[in-house]
Structures are given as structure tokens and as C-alpha cells.
C-alpha positions in Angstrom: 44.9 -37.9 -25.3 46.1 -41.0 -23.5 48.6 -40.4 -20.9 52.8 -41.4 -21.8 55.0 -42.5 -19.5 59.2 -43.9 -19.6 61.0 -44.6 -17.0 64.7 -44.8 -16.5 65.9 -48.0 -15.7 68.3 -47.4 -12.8 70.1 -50.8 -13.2 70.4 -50.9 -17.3 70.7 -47.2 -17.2 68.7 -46.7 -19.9 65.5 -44.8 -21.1 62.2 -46.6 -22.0 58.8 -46.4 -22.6 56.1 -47.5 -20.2 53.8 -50.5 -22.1 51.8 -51.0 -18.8 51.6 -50.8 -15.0 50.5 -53.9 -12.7 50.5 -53.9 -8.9 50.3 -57.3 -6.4 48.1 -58.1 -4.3 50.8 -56.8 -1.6 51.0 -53.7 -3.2 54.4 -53.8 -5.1 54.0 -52.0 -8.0 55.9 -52.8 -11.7 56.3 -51.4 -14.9 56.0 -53.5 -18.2 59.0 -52.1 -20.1 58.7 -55.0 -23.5 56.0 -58.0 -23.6 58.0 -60.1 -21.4 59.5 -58.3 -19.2 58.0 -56.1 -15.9 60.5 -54.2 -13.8 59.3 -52.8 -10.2 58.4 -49.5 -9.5 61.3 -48.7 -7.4 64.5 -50.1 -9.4 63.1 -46.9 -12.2 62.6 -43.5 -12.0 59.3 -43.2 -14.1 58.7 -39.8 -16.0 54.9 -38.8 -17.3 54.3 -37.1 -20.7 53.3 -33.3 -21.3 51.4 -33.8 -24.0 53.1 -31.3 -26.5 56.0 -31.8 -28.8 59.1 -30.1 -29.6 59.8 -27.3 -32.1 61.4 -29.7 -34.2 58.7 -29.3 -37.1 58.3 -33.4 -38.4 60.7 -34.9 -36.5 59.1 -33.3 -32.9 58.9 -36.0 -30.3 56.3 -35.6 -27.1 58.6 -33.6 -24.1 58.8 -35.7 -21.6 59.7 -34.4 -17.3 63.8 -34.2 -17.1 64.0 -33.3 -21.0 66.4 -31.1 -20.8 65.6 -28.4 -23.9 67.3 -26.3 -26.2 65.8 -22.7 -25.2 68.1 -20.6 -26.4 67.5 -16.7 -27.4 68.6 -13.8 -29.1 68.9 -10.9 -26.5 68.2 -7.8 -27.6 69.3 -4.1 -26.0 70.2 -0.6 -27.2 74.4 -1.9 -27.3 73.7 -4.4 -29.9 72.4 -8.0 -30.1 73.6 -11.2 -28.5 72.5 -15.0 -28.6 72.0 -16.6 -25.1 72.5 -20.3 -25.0 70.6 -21.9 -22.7 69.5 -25.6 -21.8 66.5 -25.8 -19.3 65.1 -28.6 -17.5 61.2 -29.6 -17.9 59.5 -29.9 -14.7 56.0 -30.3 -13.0 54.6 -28.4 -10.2 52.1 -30.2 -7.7 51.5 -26.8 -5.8 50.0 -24.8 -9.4 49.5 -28.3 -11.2 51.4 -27.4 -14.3 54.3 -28.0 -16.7 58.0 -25.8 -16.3 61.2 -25.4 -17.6 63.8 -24.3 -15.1 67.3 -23.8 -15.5 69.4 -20.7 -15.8 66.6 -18.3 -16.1 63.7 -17.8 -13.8 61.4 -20.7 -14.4 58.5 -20.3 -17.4 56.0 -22.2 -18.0 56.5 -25.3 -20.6 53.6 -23.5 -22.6 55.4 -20.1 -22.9 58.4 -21.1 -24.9 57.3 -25.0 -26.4 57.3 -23.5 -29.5 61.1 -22.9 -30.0 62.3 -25.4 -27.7 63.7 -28.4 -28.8 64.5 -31.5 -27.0 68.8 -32.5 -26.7 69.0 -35.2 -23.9 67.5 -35.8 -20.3 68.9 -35.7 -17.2 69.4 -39.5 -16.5 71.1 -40.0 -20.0 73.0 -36.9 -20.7 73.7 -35.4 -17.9 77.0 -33.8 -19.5 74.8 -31.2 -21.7 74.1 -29.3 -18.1 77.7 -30.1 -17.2 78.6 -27.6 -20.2 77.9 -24.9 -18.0 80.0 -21.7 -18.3 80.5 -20.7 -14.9 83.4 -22.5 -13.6 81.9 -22.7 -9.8 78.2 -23.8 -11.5 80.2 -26.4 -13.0 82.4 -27.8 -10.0 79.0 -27.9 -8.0 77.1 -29.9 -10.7 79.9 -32.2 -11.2 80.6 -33.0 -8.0 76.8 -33.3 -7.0 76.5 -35.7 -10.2 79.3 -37.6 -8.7 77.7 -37.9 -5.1 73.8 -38.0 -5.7 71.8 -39.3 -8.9 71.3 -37.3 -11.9 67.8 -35.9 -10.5 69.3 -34.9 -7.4 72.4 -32.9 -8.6 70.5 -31.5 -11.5 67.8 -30.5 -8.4 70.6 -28.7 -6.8 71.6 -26.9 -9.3 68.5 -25.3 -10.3 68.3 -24.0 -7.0 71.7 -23.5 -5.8 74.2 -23.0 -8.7 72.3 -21.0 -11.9 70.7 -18.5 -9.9 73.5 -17.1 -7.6 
């Protein structure tokens, strides 16, 4: 499998895939984002590949770190039946070198529920799919956090700080 990579280009504000990487002799690094053009390293926010796809039958596409998924479930108990919606966060862990999903439930690993989530957005581009959070307070503290920090710092406080009160 060869690695993928996109990146988030900070001052477009867009989402792209990574064609190449090339460093200078001084050690700046860039990012070939089209034949022609190379963007460096540090005006992106660059995002590796998981390897695995969506739920999404034909039409999957590769999850990608800060995909934020569709996990939703039906919850089950003795009083009857209810569907949980819930949009979690794909994440990778340097300390047990693997693939996560946190967001409002305790975090799972990517490989656990892959195959009925399906990617919605990412952080950079849709950051108003967290936003729909139901908690009023959750969603004062994201919004304000999105309006003071970048997409992967708010969203980073709220994994820890607002979901899991």
C-alpha cells in the first residue's frame, strides 16, 4: 500500500492531496500540491492516510486524520430502542501507534467501527458539523474555541473538555 497524504492549505483554505514532498538544502520542507506548484510545510496542515475506506459501499473514499465520521448507533435497553447520532473525529495515537475515533463517546479504535462509519466533512473544512452539537454549553465552548484557535485546536478542546463532562 503506498502511503496518502492532503494537507490543508492554511492560506487558500482548502483541502488537497499531497503529489510529492521536497526539502532544501537548508532544510525547508514543501509539499507539491499540482505539477507546478510546491507550497511549504508550515503554511499547511498535512494529514496522512489510514489505509481503509468508508462504509460507503462504491462510492467509499480512504479516511483520512480530522475526518470527521458519521458513527451513529441504535441503542438498545430493556425501555425500548433509541438512535444516537454521533459525529467522531479520526485520530492517531504515537503512544499505542494506531488509528482513533474520538468524539462524544470514549475513544475506539478506527478498526472497531470502520465498517459503519462514513465520512461527512473534516475538521478544517466543516467545522460546523461538530458545531451541531446538542448541548448548549458543548456548543458555546466549540464555537468560541473555533473563533479564537484553528479548527484543530478547538476541535482538540473539545474532545477533551466539552463531550466528556
Amino acid at each position: 500500500m503506498k502511503p496518502a497524504y492532503r494537507a490543508w492549505l492554511k492560506g487558500d483554505k482548502k483541502m488537497v492531496l499531497v503529489l510529492g514532498w521536497m526539502s532544501t538544502a537548508e532544510g525547508k520542507g514543501f509539499i507539491q500540491v499540482a505539477p507546478d506548484r510546491w507550497i511549504p510545510v508550515e503554511d499547511c496542515v498535512v494529514m496522512a492516510g489510514t489505509g481503509v475506506r468508508d462504509a460507503k459501499g462504491e462510492l467509499s473514499e480512504e479516511i483520512f486524520e480530522g475526518d470527521i465520521l458519521d458513527t451513529s448507533y441504535e441503542d438498545a435497553d430493556e425501555s425500548g430502542t433509541e438512535w444516537i447520532e454521533s459525529h467522531d473525529v479520526v485520530k492517531y495515537s504515537h503512544e499505542y501507534a494506531w488509528w482513533y475515533i474520538a468524539g462524544s463517546r470514549e475513544d475506539y479504535p478506527l478498526s472497531e467501527l470502520v465498517s459503519k462509519a462514513i465520512v461527512i466533512g473534516n475538521i478544517y473544512a466543516n467545522p460546523e458539523i461538530l458545531a451541531k452539537i446538542k448541548d448548549p454549553d458543548d456548543r458555546k465552548a466549540l464555537e468560541q474555541e473555533l473563533k479564537e484557535n484553528s479548527p484543530e485546536d478547538a476541535f482538540e478542546y473539545f474532545l477533551n473538555f466539552g463531550a466528556r463532562k
